[in-house]
C-alpha positions in Angstrom: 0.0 0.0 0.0 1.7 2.8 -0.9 2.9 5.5 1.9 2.7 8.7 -0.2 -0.8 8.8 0.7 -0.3 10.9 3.6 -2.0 14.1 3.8 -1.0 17.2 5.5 -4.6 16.7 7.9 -2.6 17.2 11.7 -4.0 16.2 14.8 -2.4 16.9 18.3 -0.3 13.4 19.3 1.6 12.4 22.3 3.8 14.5 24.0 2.3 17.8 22.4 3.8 16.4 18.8 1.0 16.4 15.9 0.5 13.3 14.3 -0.8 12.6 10.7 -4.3 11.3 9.7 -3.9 8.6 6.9 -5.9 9.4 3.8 -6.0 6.6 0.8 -3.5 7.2 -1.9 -5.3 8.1 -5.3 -2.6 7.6 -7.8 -5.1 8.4 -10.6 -5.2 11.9 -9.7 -1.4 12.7 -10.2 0.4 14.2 -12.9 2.5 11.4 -13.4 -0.6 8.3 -13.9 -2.5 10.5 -16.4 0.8 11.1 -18.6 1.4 7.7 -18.3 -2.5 6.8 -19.4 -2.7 9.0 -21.5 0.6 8.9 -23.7 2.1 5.2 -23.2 0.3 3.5 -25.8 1.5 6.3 -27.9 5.4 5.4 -27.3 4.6 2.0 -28.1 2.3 3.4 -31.5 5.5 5.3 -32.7 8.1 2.5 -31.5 6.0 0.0 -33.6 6.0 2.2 -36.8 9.9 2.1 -36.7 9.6 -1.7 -36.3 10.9 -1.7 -33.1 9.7 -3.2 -29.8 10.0 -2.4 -25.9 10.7 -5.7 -23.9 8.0 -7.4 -22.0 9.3 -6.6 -19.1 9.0 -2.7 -19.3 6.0 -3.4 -20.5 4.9 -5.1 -17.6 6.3 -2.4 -15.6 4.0 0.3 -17.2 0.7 -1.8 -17.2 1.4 -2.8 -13.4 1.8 1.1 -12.2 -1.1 1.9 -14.0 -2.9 -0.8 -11.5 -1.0 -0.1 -8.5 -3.2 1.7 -5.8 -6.7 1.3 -7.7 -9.4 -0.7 -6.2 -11.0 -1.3 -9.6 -7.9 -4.0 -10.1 -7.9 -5.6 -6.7 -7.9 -4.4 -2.6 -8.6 -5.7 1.0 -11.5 -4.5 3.1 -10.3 -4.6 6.8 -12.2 -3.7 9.4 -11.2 -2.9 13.2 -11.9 -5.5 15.6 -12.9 -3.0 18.4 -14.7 -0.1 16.3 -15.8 -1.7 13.3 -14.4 1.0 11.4 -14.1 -0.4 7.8 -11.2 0.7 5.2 -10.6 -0.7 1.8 -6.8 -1.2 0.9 -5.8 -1.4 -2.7 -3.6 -4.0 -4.4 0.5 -2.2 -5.2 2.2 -2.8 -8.2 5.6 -3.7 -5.8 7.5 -2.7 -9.3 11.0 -1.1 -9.2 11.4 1.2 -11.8 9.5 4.5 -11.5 6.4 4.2 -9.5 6.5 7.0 -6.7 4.5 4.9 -4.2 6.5 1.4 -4.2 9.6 2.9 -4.5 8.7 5.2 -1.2 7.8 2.0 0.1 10.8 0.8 -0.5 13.1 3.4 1.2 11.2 2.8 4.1 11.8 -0.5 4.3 15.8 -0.8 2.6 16.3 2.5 6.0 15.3 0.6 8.5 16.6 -2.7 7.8 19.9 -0.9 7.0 19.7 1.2 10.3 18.4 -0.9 12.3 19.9 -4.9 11.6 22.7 -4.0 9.0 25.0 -1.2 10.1 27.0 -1.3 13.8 27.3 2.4 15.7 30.6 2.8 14.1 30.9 5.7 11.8 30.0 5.4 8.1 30.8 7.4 5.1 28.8 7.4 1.6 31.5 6.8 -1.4 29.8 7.7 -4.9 31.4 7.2 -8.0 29.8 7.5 -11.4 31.1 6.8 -14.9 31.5 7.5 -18.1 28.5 7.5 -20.5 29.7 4.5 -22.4 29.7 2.3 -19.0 26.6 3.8 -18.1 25.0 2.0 -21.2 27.1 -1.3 -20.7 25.8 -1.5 -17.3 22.2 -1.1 -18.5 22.5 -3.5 -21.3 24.9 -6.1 -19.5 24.0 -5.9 -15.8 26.6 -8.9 -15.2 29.4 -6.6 -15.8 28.3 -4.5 -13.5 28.7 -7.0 -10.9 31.7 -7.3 -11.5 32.5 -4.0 -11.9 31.2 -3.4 -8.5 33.4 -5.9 -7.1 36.8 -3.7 -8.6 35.3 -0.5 -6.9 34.5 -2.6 -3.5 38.1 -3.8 -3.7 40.0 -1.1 -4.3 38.6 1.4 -1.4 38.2 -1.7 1.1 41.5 -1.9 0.6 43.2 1.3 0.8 41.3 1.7 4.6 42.9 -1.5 5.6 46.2 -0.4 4.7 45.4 3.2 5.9 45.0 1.4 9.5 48.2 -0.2 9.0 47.1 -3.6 8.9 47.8 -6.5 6.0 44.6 -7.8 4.7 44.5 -11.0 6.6 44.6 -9.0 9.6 41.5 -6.5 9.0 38.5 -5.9 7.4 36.0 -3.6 6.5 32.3 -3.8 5.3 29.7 -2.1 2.9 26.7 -1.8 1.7 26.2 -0.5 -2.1 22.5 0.3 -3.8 22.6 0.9 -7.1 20.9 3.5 -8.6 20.0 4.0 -12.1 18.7 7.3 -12.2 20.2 11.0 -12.5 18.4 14.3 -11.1 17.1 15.0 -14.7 15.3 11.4 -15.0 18.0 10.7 -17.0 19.6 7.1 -17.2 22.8 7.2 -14.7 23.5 4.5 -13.5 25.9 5.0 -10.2 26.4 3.4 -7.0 26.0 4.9 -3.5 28.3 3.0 -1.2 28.2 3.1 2.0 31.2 2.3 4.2 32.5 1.4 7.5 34.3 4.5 8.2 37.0 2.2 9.5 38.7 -1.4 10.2 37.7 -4.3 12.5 40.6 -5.9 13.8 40.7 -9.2 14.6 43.2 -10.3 16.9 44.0 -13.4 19.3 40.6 -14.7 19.5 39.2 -11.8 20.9 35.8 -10.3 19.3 36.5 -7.7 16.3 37.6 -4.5 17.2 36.8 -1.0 15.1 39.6 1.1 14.4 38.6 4.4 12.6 40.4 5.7 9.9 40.6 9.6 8.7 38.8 11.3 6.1 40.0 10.8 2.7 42.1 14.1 1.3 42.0 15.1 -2.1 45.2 13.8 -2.8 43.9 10.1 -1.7 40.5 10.5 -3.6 42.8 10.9 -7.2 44.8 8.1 -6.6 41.9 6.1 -5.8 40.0 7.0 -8.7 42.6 6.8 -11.0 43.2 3.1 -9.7 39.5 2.2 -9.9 39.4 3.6 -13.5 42.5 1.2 -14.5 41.4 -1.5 -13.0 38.3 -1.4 -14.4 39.3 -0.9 -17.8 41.3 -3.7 -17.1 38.2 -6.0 -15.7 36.2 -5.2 -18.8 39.1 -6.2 -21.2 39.2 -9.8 -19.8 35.6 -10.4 -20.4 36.1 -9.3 -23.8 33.9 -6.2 -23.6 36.8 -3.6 -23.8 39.4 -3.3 -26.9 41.6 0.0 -26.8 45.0 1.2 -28.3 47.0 3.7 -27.1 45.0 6.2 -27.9 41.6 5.3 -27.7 39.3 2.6 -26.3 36.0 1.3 -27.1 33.2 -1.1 -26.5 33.0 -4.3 -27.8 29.1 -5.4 -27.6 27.1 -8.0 -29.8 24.5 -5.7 -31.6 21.1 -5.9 -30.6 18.0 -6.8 -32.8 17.0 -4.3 -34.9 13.4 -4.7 -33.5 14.9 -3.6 -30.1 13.8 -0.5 -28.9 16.0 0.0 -25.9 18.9 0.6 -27.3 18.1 4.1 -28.9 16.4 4.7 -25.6 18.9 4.2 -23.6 21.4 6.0 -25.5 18.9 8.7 -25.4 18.5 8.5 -22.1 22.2 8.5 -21.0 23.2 11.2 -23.7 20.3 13.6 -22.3 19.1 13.5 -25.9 15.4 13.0 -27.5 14.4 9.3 -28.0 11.1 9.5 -29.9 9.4 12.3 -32.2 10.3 14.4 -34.9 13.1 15.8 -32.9 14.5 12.3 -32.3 18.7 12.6 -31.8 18.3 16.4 -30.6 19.8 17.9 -27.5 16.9 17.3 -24.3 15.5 21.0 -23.7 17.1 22.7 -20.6 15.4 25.5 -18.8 17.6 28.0 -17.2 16.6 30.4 -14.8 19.6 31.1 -12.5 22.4 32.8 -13.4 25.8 30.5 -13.8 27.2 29.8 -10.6 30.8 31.2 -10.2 31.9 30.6 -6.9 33.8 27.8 -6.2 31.8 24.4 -5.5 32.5 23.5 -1.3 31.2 19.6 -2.6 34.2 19.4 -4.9 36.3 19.7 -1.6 36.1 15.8 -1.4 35.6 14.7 -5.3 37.7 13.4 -7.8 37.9 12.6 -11.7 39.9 10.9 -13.9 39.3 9.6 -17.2 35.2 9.9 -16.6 35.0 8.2 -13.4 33.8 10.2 -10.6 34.6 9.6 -6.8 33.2 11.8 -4.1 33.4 10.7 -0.4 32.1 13.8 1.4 29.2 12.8 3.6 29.4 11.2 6.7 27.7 10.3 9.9 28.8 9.0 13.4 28.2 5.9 15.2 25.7 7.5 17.7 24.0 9.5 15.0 21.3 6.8 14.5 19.1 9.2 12.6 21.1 10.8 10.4 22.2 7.0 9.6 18.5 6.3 8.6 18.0 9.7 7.3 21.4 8.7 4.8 20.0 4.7 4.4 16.9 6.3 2.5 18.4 9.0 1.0 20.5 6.9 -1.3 17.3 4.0 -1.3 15.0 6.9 -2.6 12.6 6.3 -5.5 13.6 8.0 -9.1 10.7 10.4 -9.7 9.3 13.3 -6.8 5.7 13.7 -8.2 5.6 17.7 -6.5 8.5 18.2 -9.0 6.7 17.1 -12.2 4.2 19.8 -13.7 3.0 20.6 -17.9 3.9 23.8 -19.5 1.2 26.1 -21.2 2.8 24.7 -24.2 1.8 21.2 -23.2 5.9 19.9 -22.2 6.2 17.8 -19.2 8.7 20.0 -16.9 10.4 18.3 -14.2 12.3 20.8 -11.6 15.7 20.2 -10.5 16.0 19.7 -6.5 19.5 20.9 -7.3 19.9 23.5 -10.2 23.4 22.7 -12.2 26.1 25.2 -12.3 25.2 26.2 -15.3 22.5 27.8 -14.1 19.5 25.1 -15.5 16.7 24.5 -12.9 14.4 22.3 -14.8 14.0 19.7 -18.1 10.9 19.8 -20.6 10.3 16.7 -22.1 7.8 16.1 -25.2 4.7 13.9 -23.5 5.9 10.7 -25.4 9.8 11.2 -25.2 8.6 11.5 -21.1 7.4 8.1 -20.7 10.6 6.7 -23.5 12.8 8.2 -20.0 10.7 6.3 -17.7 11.2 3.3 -19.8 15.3 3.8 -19.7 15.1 3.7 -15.7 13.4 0.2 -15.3 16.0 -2.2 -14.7 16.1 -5.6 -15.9 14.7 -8.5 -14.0 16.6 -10.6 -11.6 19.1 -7.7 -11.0 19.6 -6.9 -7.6 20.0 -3.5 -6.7 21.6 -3.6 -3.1 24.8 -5.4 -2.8 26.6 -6.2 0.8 30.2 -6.7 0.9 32.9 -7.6 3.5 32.1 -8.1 7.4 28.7 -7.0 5.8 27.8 -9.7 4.0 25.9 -12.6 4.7 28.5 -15.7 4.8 31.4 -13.4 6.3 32.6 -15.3 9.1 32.2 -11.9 11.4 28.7 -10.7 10.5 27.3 -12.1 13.5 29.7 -10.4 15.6 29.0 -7.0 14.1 26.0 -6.6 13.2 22.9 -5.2 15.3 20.7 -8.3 14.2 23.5 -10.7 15.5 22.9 -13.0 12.9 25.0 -14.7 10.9 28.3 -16.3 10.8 30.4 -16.1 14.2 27.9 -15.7 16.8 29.1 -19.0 18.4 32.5 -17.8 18.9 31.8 -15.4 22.0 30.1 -17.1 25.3 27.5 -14.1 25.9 26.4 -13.6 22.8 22.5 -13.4 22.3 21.4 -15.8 19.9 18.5 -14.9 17.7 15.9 -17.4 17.8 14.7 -18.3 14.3 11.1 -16.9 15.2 13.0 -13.4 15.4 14.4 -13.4 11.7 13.6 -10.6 9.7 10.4 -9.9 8.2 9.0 -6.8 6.4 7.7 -3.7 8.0 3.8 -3.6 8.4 2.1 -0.8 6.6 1.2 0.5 9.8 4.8 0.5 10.9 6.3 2.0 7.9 3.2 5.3 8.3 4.6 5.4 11.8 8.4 5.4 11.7 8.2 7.6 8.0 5.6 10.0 8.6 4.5 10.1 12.1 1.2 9.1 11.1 -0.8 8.1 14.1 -1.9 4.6 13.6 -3.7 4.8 17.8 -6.7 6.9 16.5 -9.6 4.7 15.7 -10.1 6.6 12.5 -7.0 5.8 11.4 -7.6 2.1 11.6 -3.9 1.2 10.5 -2.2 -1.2 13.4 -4.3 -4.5 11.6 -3.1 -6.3 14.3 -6.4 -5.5 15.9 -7.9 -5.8 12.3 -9.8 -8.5 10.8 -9.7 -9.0 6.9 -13.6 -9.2 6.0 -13.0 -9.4 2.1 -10.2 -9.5 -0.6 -10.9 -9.4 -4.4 -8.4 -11.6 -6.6 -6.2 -14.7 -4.5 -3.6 -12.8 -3.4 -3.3 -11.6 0.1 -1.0 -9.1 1.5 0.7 -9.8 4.6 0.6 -6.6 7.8 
């Protein structure tokens, strides 16, 4: 159920804090589900007089959103135990490419598990590094090289903080967790990854639990070499698998070309290149909207950044170990879905306009976008199936032999190795957050007041359309 659905209604809450009433989510009346409606089946007219084809599964991503939150195509009628307040509860398309509402639900979810089972009060710092627009298109095309592209960047900076503590690698290790995201602040295909880090080393030594050592902050100087490294290596990676040629002056993909009934190729490019993918302007520079003047001061963010060769590597945000929500408050920042609905509005000359949160330096706030050309970008950002998006590495990971040792959850690997430990029972494993708890820990939403009627653990489900059930 989606989470967006939050109104602005307030009503005093405990300990003088207002809380928010609940009001069902109505995707139907946003900006974004009538474009879709409306002009999908046109991308796929206009595709199909070029011969050419989206993939079933983006497809299936469209006709899913455009199902997600109605009761026309599925819900559950609940109904409170104690007041027999009634509520119907519509059916979510749970899809992972553009759809506001799942993806919000999402964050939630990703933050919390993160915050609250993943990552130990240690300090943590977010490494982001982006590449060049060729990878970009590799990545989306070939997701397994991303993998393994992943695994070069994980390497490389997991390494230098061990040997920044002083330690060989046998003696130390660090952990991360990476989410991949696809998207760029102009819905623009970009696919990056936000990793964060153990701002530090656990030490292992003599039997003795893991110990954290903290490192310093990267300098400039460090972020070059590290970026020029990743940058080699990579190149490196990509010419063993035979995807890579170059010469010493140039290099280039190597890719098996796609069928010419393919559509996502020339969206993708499109997408990537922030050019036009469908229409009469097809090939054509996207249209940028400037409103600013160009920024001339000096950036502070590029304090910590570095380039070489079009990678990018910036390592400027942190948070501590006792700063559990600003940890949260970072888990969904870089979990957050691709579009902002408030940011998405139509011109008096028809144009979708999406705003900028952060206008460039040169001074652009916002992108227009032809109707159909809107929905080919929103096509670019759904990712392939079977992909996973969030990665864990090191002491992180799920067979490391120190997970249980570090994480919060204390499950895992190496649990049995301390006498007072406390063993999860398998009862306690993980599940998903309730709807209820996701209103309450994301919004505040009061889910005590009778006419709120979310906590369904005092809820009885009196009717569902369709098989499926969801689980609270």
């Amino acid at each position: 159920m989606a989470i967006q659905g939050a109104t602005a209604m307030q009503l005093p809450g405990r300990q003088g804090f207002a809380s928010t009433l609940y009001e069902r989510h109505r995707p139907e009346q946003t900006l974004l589900y009538q474009l879709i409606a409306a002009h999908y089946p046109a991308l796929v007219e206009q595709l199909a007089q070029q011969g050419k084809s989206l993939p079933a599964h983006v497809h299936r991503e469209f006709e899913a959103y455009l199902k997600c939150g109605r009761l026309e195509h599925g819900f559950l009628r609940v109904r409170c135990d104690k007041c027999h307040f009634e509520r119907l509860v519509a059916f979510s398309c749970k899809k992972r490419g553009f759809c506001p509402s799942c993806g919000a639900r999402r964050m939630a979810e990703t933050a919390a598990l993160l915050a609250d089972e993943v990552f130990p009060d240690v300090p943590l710092r977010q490494w982001v590094i982006s590449f060049p627009f060729p990878l970009r298109y590799l990545f989306a095309a070939h997701p397994q090289a991303m993998g393994k592209v992943l695994g070069v960047v994980y390497r490389a900076i997991s390494t230098h903080l061990i040997h920044k503590v002083g330690l060989p690698l046998v003696d130390g290790a660090t952990g991360a967790v990476t989410l991949i995201q696809r998207f760029g602040s102009a819905l623009n295909l970009n696919i990056h990854f936000h990793i964060l880090f153990l701002d530090g080393v656990y030490v292992y030594r003599d039997n003795r639990p893991p110990r954290f050592q903290r490192v310093k902050a990267p300098d400039k100087a460090e972020l070059e070499e590290l970026v020029q490294l990743i940058s080699q290596r990579v190149g490196r990676c990509l010419e063993r698998q035979g995807l890579l040629e170059q010469d010493t002056e140039s290099a280039w993909l190597e890719l098996e070309p796609a069928e010419d009934t393919d559509a996502m190729p020339q969206i993708l490019g499109s997408s990537i290149s922030y050019r036009i993918a469908v229409g009469p302007q097809q090939g054509r520079k996207a249209f940028m909207i400037r409103t600013i003047r160009p920024l001339d001061r000096p950036d502070p963010r590029l304090e910590r950044v570095a380039k070489a060769n079009g990678f990018s590597l910036h390592a400027g945000v942190s948070c501590e170990g006792n700063q559990k929500d600003k940890r949260e408050r970072l888990c969904r920042y870089i979990s957050r879905p691709a579009v902002a609905v408030p940011r998405l509005s139509l011109s008096s000359t028809g144009k979708v306009v999406y705003t900028l949160k952060t206008p460039y330096r040169d001074g652009t706030t916002q992108v227009a976008f032809e109707p159909v050309d809107f929905i080919a970008r929103l096509a670019a950002l759904v990712p392939k199936p079977r992909v996973n998006l969030t990665r864990y590495h090191g002491v992180l990971a799920p067979n490391h032999r120190w997970r249980g040792l570090v994480t919060p959850a204390r499950r895992g690997k190496g649990i049995k190795s301390t006498s007072n430990a406390e063993v999860r029972k398998p009862a306690e494993r993980h599940t998903a957050m309730t709807w209820a708890q996701r209103l309450k820990r994301v919004f505040n939403i009061d889910i005590e007041s009778a006419v709120f009627v979310a906590d369904l653990s005092g809820s009885s489900l009196v009717s569902r359309t369709r098989t499926s059930l969801i689980e609270y």
